[in-house]
Structures are given as C-alpha cells and as structure tokens.
N, C-alpha and C positions, 0 to 999 in steps of 0.2 A: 554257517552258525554265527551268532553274533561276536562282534568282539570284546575283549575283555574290558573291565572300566577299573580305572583303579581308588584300589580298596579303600584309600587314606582320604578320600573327596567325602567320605560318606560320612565323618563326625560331624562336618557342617551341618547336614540336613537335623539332626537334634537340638542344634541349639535352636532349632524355627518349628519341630513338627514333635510331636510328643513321644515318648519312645514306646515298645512295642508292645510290651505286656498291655499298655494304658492304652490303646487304638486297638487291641486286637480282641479286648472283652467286647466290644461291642459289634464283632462278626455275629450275622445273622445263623440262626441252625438254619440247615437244608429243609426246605418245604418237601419232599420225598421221605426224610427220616420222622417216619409219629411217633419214635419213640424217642427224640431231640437227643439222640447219641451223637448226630455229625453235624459240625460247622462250615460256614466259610471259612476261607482262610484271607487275610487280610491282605492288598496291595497296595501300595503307594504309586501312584502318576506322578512319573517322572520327565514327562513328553513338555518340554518347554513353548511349544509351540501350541499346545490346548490350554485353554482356559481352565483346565480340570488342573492344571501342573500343581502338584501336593495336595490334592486330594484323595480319600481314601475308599477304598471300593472291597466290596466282600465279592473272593472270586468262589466259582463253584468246582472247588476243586474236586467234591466225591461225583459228581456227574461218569456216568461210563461211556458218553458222547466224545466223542475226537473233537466235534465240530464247541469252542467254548461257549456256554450259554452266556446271557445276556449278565452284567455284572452292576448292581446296583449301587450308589454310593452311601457309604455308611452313614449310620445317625449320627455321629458324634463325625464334626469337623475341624481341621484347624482354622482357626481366622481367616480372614481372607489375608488382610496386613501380613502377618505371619509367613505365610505360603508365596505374597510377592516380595518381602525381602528373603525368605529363603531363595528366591530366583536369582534376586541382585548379588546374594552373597559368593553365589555358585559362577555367572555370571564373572565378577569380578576377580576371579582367582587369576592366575599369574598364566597357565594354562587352563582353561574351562573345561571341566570335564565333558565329555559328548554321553550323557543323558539323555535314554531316550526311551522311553516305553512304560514299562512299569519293573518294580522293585517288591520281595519279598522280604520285609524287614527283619526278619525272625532270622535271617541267616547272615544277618549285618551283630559284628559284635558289640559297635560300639552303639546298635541299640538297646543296648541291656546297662544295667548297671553293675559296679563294678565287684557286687556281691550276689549277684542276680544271673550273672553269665554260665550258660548250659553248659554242659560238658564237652557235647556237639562243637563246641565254637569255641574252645580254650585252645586247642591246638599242641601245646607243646611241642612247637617247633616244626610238627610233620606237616607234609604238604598237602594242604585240601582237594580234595574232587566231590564233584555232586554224580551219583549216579542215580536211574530209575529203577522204582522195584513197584511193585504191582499188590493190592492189597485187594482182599474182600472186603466188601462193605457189607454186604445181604446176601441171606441165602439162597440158593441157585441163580447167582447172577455174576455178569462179569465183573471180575478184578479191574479197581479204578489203577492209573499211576498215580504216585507221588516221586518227586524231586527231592530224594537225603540228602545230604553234607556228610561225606566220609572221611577219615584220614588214611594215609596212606603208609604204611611199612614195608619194610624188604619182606617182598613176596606175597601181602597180603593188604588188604584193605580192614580197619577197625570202625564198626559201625555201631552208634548208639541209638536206637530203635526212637525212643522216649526223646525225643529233640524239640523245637519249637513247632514243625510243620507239624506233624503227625499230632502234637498237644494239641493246636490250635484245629484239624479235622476231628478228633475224637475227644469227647469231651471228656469220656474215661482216662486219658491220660496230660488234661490240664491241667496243670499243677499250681499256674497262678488261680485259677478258679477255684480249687481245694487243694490247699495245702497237702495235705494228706496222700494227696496223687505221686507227688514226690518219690513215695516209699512204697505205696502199695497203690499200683495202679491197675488200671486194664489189664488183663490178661492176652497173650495177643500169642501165634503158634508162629513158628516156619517152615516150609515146605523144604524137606530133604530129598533134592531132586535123585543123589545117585538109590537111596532105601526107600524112596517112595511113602515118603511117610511125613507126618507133625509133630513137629517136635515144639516146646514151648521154648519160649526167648527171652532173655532176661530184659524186662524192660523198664525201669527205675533208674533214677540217672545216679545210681553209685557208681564209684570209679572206673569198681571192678564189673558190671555190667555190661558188659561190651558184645556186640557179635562179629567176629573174625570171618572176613570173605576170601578165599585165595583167590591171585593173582597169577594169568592173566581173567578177567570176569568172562564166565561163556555163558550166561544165561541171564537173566532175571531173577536178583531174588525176589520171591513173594511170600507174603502175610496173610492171616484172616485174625480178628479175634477168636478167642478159644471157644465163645459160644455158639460159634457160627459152623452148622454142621455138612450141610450140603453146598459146594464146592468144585463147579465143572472145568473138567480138563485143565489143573493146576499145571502138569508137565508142558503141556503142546503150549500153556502162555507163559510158563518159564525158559521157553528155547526158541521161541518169536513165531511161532505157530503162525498159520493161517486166521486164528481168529483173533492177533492180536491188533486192535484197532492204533491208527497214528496217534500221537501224543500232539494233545494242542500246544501252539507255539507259548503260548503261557507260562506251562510250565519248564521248558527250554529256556526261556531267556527272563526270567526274573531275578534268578540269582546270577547276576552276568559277572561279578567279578570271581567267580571257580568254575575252572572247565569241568565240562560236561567227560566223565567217562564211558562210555557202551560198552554193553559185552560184544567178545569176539565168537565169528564162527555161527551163528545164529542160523534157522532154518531161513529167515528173507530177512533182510538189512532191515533194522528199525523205519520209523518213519516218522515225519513228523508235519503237523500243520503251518505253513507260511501263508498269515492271514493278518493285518491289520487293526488294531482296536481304533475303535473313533467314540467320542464321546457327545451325545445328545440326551434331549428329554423326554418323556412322552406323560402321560398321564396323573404315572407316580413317584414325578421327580425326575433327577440326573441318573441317566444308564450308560453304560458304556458296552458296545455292539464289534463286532467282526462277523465278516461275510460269510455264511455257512455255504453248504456241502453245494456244488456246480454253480454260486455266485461270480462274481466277478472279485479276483482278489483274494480270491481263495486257490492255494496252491498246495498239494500235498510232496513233499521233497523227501530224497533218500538219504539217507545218512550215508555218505562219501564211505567205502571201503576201504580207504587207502588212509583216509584220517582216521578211521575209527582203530586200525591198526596198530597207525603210528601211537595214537596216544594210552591205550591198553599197554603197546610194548614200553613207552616210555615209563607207562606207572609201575611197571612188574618190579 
C-alpha cells in the first residue's frame, strides 16, 4: 500500500492551483448516465516527473470496471506558470514531500475555505480513516466503490454520507452546484446486512446526520439511491463475495495522507489494481491511460491479512 504524505505540504499547492469547489464544477457527467445524475470526480497530477504535474483530469469514478478507464483532462486548467512554480515551491521545502501520482482534492482540508469546510473534514480531533463502501448506480447492475473519509470513536466509526466525493459523483447531492442540496438532498438508502433490508440514511451535512459503523468493520457498507429499485446480490457484495470485482488503484491511493481501513473476516481478502497511470494525447487532447486487464504492468495484489488486521484492531 502506498505510503503516507504528510498532510501540512498540501496548503502549498493552493496558493498555485485553485481550490476545489472551483476545478471540480467543471467534471465532466459520465457519458453512460442519459440522465446526467453522475459525474466525474476531479484529480490533481501530482507525478513531478510528467509534464501533466498540476494538471487536472476528470476520473471515472462510477465505471463498474476494476480495470480504470481512460481519464481526460479537464476544460478548465491552471496556467502553465502557475503549476511550475507550484513544483519549485514544493521542490524547495526544507524536506520535499515525495509526491507522486495523483491527489483527490475534496479530501484535502485546506482545499476548502474556512467557511466552506464539510463536516467530513472538520475532524474534531478524532482520528481519520478512508474506508470502501460500494454503491448502486443503475438498476440491475453492479455496485461501483467509492473511497469515504470516516472518523473514528471508541468502538465505532462516524460516517457522513453527503461529503465532497459522493457530492462530486452524484449531482443530487452537490451542494456547491445547488445550494439547496445542503438540506434536502438525494435520497440515498442502506443496506442492513444483519435484517436484510433498506433502510434510508441521513444524508445532509447537519451535525447531527451521521451514520455510525461498529468496530471492528466485517463487511462493506453499501448504498443505492432510494429510487433505484432492482439491486443484485447486496449481501454476497457486502461480505467480499465472489462477484466483487478488485478496486482500481485510483481509488486506494489518491487520498494518500489517511490510511486505508478494510473490513475484517471477509468471504476472499479484498483486492486491488497495481497499475501505472501515464500521461499522453490522441485525437481529443491530453488523456491519461493504465494498462488494462493481461497488459504488461498490470498487477492485481491482495490485501495483506495480517495488515488488514492489525489496522482494524488498531482502529477498534
């Protein structure tokens, strides 16, 4: 798994790259969705070594492929000027952060402003983890993942549903795009693994909105919106079933400074894609590509049983 980058390097990159509400309106919706309910979601190239380093690309986060589709870069860019003193700035720090890949700015606080910041990201002192949980997108099809930001209590995990990723996939819960989203947003249900049933989720970023996970995690939570009626095999992908596909490396390492927590106990150990992004052009512009399924450079890796233990038992 990657290593951690620390947190306090990341004010830098705002004083050179715009912050995230303002780069993330202009994610493309998913060419799959006709009825432009789902977006990209926004990544910053942090790879010093590509010419792409602070540019911005819309990734495909609702795709139900393991292998990541091909990632365009956004309309809206920062300077070029801009982007190579953010290098120099990064660069000259006293230690140099080791930056390298790509970045999910939505889960950076000090991309937001200081009246502007989710609830997801205020902290109060508790200690963060990102875990995966598994969401419907469309009826009778599989559950995408997404990467939350949760805080962590004795014995429990507090999760806010409505956070910047999930805003930024579902246009029903964008709340820089309509205001309005804030209070009454999407409707969206949860899968009650031990009753077998859905239950709705508070998902509006008031305080008290919260969904409470215990500790230690043994499964997957998962989501649909409430209008979404047909729904296969929620259980067998809430407990790592045989049909749940690896997770692209993407979404494992964008948010690199909060470890990754897995549930424990799972029916086969998670899995995930080690695969490379590179950056070139073709027809319609800058794309940025990794090696799909029996390529070269394409590796599918198990989630270490003995790390995924330790750190479950550390969060309990």
């Amino acid at each position: 798994m990657p290593a951690l980058v620390d947190y306090h390097f990341y004010h830098i990159i705002w004083h050179y790259i715009q912050r995230f509400k303002a780069i993330a309106i202009f994610a493309r919706s998913c060419p799959e969705d006709l009825e432009r309910t789902i977006s990209h979601v926004t990544v910053l190239c942090l790879d010093k070594h590509l010419e792409s380093f602070g540019k911005v690309f819309d990734y495909v986060m609702s795709s139900a492929s393991y292998v990541g589709l091909p990632m365009r870069a956004c309309q809206a860019q920062p300077q070029e000027a801009r982007r190579l003193a953010l290098r120099d700035a990064l660069e000259a720090a006293e230690k140099p952060p080791n930056f390298k890949g790509w970045l999910f700015p939505g889960a950076i606080k000090s991309a937001f402003g200081e009246y502007s910041l989710p609830p997801s990201l205020r902290g109060n002192g508790l200690e963060r983890r990102v875990i995966v949980v598994l969401v419907y997108v469309r009826e009778a099809t599989t559950p995408i993942s997404l990467p939350l930001v949760v805080e962590v209590e004795v014995g429990r995990l507090r999760l806010y549903f409505q956070q910047p990723i999930t805003a930024q996939v579902f246009y029903g819960l964008c709340w820089w795009r309509n205001l309005s989203l804030r209070y009454r947003p999407q409707v969206f249900n949860m899968f009650n693994l031990e009753l077998k049933t859905w239950k709705r989720v508070p998902a509006s970023t008031h305080q008290d909105n919260m969904i409470y996970l215990p500790l230690p995690l043994r499964h997957f939570p998962i989501f649909k919106p409430s209008s979404i009626v047909t729904m296969p095999h929620p259980e067998q992908f809430a407990r790592g079933g045989r049909g749940f596909r690896a997770i692209c490396l993407m979404k494992v390492e964008f948010i690199p400074h909060i470890k990754l927590l897995w549930p424990r106990g799972l029916k086969h150990p998670p899995l995930y894609i080690k695969a490379k992004w590179s950056v070139g052009r073709d027809d319609d512009g800058i794309i940025a590509t990794c090696p799909g399924f029996s390529e070269e450079g394409h590796e599918i890796w198990e989630v270490d049983p003995g790390l995924e233990d330790a750190d479950a038992a550390a969060a309990a």
